[in-house]
N, C-alpha and C positions, 0 to 999 in steps of 0.2 A: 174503263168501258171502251169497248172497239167502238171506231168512230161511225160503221155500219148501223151498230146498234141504235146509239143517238141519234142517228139520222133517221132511223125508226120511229122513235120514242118525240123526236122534233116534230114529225109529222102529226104527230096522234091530233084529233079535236075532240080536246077534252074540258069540259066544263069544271075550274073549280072548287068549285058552290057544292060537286052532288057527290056522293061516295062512290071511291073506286074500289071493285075487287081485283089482283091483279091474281090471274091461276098458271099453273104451268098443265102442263099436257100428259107427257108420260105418266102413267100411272097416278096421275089427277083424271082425266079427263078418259085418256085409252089405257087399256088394258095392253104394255107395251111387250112385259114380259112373256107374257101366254103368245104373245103378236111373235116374237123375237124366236118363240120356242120352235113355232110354225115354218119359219123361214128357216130355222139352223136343222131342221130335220128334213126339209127338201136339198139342203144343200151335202149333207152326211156329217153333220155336226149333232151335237146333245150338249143341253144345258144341264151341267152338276150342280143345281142350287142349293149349296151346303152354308150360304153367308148373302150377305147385303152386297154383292159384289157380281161383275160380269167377267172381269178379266181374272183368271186362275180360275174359272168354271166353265168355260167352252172345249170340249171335247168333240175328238173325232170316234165317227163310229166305228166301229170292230178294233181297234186302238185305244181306245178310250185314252191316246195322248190330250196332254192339255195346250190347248192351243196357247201360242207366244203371244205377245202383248200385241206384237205389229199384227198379227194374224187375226186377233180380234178386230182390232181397228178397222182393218180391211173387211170382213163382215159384214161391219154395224156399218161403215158407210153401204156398202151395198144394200141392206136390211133397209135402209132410208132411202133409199131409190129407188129398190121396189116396190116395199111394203107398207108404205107411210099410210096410201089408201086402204090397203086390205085391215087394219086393225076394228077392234072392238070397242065399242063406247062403255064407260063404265057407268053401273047402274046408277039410275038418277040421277046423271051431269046433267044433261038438258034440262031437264023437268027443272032442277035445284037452280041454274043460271039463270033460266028464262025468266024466273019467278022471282029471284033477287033482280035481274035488270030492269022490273017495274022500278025499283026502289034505288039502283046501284047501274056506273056504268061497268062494265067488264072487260076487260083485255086480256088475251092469253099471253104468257111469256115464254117461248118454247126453248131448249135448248136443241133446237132443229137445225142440218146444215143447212146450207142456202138453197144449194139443190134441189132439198123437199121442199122447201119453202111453199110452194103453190099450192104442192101436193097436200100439204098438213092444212091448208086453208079451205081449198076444196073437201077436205075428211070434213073439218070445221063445219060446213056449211051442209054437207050432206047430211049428216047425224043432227040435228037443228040446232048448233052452238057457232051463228056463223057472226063471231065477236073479230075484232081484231086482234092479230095474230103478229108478232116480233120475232121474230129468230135472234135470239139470244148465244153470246158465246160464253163460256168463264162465269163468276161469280156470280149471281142478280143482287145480288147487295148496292152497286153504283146505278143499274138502272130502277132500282125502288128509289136512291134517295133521289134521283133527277125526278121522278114523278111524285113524289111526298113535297117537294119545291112545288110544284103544282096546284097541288090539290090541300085545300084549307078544309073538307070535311074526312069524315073516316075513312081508310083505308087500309085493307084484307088484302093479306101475301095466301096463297095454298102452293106449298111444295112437296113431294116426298124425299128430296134428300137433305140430310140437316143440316151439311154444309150452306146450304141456300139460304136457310132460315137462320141460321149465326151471322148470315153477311146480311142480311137485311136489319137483322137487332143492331148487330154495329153500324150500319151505314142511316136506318130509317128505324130509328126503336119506336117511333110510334105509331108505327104500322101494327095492324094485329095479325098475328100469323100462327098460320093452321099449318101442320105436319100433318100431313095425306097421301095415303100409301092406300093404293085399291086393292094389290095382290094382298092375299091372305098370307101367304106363304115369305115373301118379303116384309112383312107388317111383322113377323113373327122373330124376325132378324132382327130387329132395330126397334129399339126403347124410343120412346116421347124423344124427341128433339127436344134439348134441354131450353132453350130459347125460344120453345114453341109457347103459344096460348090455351092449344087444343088440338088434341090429335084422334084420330080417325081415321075408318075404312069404308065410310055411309057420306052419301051425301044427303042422306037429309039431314043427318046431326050438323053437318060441316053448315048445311041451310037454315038451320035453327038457333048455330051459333051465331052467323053473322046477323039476322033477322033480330036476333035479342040484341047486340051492341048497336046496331042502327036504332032500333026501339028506342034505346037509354039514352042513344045522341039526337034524340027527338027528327029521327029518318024514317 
C-alpha cells in the first residue's frame, strides 16, 4: 500500500462498533465509461468496446488506428482533469448510500489520481453521495485489510473490476464483496468475479443485499 494511501485511510474516524460499506466510484457510483466516451470524441478519438478493457480500444477517428499504450495513458490522465466533474451518477447510488448510511458508515475508495482528487469529492458532494473519499493507487486488497483491523462489525467491498475483489478475499476474506458493473455493455464482458458474493447492475439489489446481511448480523 502507497504510504499516501494509509495516510488516508490513518486519518479516517471511524467507529468500530458500526458496519462499514467501503464502494469505489467508476462504474460503481458514475457512469465512467459513457463519461470517457464523451471526452475521447471531443478530442478525435472512439472507444472500440469489443472487451473489458480500455487499452487496445481507443481509436482515432478517420484512422481508426489503435491508440499505444502511452497514448492511452496520456488521455485518461487528461479525462481526470477535465472530466472528473462532468460525469454521470449511476441510477440509485444516492438514494441506495444515503439509506444504508442510517445503518452503515460509507467511504468511497477511488482509484483516482491525486489531481482529481477534489474534483471526484466535489462530484461526491454535488450528486448527494458526499461520503469520504481516498484516492487509491494498485491493488485495494491492503487498504480493505488495514480497515477490516478496524472495524469489529460487518463490512461490504463494491467494485467492478475482479482483480479488486480477489485482493480483498486474499488480504480481508471476511469482508463481503459485491462485483458492480453499472455499464450494461461492460457487464456483458465479464462473468461474476469468481470471489465475489453478489454481482449486479441495480443498486437497489446491491441495497437489498447488504440490508439483508446487516439484518442477520442483528444491524
Amino acid at each position: 500500500m502507497e504510504p499516501f494511501v494509509h495516510d488516508q485511510l490513518r486519518k479516517l474516524n471511524l467507529d468500530p462498533h458500526r458496519p462499514l460499506i467501503v464502494t469505489d466510484a467508476d462504474e460503481v457510483l458514475t457512469y465512467f465509461i459513457s463519461g470517457l466516451e464523451r471526452f475521447l470524441s471531443r478530442n478525435g478519438y472512439w472507444l472500440d468496446l469489443k472487451n473489458f478493457a480500455i487499452t487496445g480500444n481507443i481509436r482515432k477517428q478517420g484512422s481508426n488506428e489503435v491508440s499505444s499504450r502511452e497514448q492511452v495513458q496520456g488521455l485518461l490522465a487528461d479525462f481526470f482533469i477535465t472530466d472528473t466533474e462532468l460525469l454521470d451518477p449511476v441510477d440509485g447510488a444516492a438514494d441506495a448510500l444515503n439509506a444504508l448510511a442510517r445503518r452503515a458508515q460509507i467511504i468511497v475508495l477511488s482509484n483516482v489520481p491525486l489531481e482529481a482528487q477534489d474534483a471526484r469529492q466535489r462530484w461526491l458532494r454535488k450528486h448527494g453521495m458526499d461520503f469520504p473519499l481516498v484516492a487509491n493507487a494498485g491493488s485495494k486488497g491492503l487498504p480493505l485489510r488495514y480497515l477490516s483491523q478496524q472495524i469489529v462489525a460487518p463490512m461490504f467491498f463494491l467494485d467492478d473490476l475482479p482483480p479488486h475483489i480477489d485482493a480483498v478475499a486474499e488480504h480481508a476474506s471476511q469482508v463481503w464483496r459485491l462485483h458492480f458493473i453499472a455499464d450494461k455493455r461492460l457487464a456483458s464482458f465479464a462473468s461474476p468475479a469468481q470471489n465475489s458474493h453478489f454481482h449486479t447492475s441495480h443498486w437497489p439489489d446491491a441495497q437489498n443485499f447488504i440490508g439483508g446481511k446487516l439484518e442477520e448480523s442483528g444491524y
